[in-house]
C-alpha positions in Angstrom: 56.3 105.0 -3.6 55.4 102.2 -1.1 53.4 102.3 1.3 52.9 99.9 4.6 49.5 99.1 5.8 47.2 97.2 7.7 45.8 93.9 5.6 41.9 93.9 4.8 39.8 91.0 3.2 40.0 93.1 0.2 43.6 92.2 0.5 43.5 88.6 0.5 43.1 87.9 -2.8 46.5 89.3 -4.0 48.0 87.7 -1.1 47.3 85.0 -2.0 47.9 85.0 -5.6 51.9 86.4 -4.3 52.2 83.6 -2.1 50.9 80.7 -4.4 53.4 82.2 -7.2 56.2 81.9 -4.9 55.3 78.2 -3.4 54.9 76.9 -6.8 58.6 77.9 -7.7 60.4 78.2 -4.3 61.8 76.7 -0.8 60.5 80.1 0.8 57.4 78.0 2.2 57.7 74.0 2.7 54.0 73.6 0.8 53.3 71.9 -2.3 49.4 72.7 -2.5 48.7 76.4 -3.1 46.4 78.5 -0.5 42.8 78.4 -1.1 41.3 81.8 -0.9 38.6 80.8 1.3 41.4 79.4 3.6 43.3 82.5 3.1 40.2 84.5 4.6 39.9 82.6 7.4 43.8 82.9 8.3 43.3 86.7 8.1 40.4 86.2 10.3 42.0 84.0 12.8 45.1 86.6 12.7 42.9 89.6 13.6 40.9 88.0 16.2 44.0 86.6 17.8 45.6 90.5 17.6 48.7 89.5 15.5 49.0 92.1 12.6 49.2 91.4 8.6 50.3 94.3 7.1 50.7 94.8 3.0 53.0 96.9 0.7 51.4 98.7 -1.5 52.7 100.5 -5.0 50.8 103.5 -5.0 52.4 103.7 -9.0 51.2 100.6 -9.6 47.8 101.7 -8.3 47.9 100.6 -5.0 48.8 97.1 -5.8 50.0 94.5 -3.1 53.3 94.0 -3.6 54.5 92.6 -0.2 52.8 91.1 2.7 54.2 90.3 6.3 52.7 88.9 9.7 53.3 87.8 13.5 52.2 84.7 14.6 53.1 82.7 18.0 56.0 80.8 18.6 55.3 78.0 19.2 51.8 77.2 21.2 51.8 80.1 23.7 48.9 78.2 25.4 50.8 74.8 26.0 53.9 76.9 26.7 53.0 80.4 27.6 56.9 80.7 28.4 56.8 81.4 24.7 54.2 84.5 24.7 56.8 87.3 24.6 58.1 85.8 21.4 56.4 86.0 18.1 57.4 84.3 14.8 56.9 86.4 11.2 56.4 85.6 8.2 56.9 88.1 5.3 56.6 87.7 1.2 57.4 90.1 -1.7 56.8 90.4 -5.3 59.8 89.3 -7.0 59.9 92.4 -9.0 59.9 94.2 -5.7 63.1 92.2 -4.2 65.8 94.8 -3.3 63.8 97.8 -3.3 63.6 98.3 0.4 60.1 97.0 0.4 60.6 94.1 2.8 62.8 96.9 4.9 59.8 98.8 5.0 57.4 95.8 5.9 59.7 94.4 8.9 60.7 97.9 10.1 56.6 98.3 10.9 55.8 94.6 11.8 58.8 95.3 14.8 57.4 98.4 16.0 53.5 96.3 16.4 56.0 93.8 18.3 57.1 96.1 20.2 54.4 98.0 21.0 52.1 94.5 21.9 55.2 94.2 24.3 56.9 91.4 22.4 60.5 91.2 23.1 61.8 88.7 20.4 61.0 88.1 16.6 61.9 84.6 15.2 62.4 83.9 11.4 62.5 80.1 10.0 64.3 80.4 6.6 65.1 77.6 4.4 68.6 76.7 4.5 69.4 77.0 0.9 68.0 80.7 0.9 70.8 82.6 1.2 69.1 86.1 0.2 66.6 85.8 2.8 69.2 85.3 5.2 71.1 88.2 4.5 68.3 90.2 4.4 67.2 89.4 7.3 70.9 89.9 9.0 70.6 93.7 7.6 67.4 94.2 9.3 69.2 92.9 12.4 68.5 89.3 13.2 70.7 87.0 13.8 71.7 83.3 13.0 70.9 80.6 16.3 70.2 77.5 14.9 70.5 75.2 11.8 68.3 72.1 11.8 69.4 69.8 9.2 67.2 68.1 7.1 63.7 68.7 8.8 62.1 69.8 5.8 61.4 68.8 2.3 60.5 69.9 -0.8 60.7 69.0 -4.7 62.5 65.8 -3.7 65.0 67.5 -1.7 66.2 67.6 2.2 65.9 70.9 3.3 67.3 72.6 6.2 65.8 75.1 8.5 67.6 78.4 9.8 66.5 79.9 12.8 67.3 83.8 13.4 66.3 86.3 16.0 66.1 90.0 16.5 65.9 90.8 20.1 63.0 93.7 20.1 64.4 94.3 23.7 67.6 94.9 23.2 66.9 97.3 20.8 65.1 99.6 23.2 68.5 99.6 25.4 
């Protein structure tokens, strides 16, 4: 059973240690150099004090391990713009192993409703362009395709290109 909860500095660690493991192999964050865990603690910091949530999946059969991890961040610079500030931007991670098992369901279900609830009216993902499960899962959860930028990004000697899909939290509450 997973279950969804707010991130603590005692989660950092294996955040950290899920998100290196997938920079070092994948396009799902345009990074070569790993996360320091010093810099990761900070980032939670900064996170909390700013009142976006990190939440984490845990495996309570795996004895409570993180398996998953997601977060809300601005859009953009919401004090340059503050247009922007009703829009939020997520990220969200989780264990391979745990890929298909509703776990990311589960994560983004409960990252929308603190959305919501902070009275955010859009979610934005920016998902490599070559990632074609991360864009269907994110169409299931009910986002949608708005954009394509080609070849803005790059990693391991390759031209990436950045899709840009929205849920509209607002719609949502009819």
């Amino acid at each position: 059973m997973t279950l969804i909860r707010e991130a603590g500095p005692g989660d950092v660690e294996a955040i950290t240690e899920l998100t290196n493991t997938l920079i070092a192999t994948t396009t799902i964050e345009w990074r070569d150099a790993p996360y320091a865990l010093d810099d990761r603690h900070a980032w939670l910091a900064a996170k909390r004090e700013a009142g976006f949530p990190v939440l984490v999946a845990v495996d309570e059969t795996e004895g409570g391990a993180v398996v998953g991890w997601a977060g809300l961040g601005d859009f953009r610079d919401t004090q340059r713009w503050p247009g922007y500030r009703f829009t939020v931007e997520h990220s969200i991670h989780v264990r391979r192993d745990h890929w298909g098992r509703g776990t990311g369901r589960a994560l983004l279900d409960a990252l929308a409703e603190r959305a919501r609830a902070a009275g955010k009216r859009v979610m934005v993902a920016a998902i490599d362009g070559d990632n074609a499960d991360a864009i269907r899962f994110h169409e299931r959860v009910g986002f949608v395709a708005v954009g394509r930028l080609p070849g803005v990004g790059e990693k391991f000697g390759r031209r990436l290109d950045l899709v840009l899909m929205q849920r509209d939290l607002a719609a949502e509450l009819g």
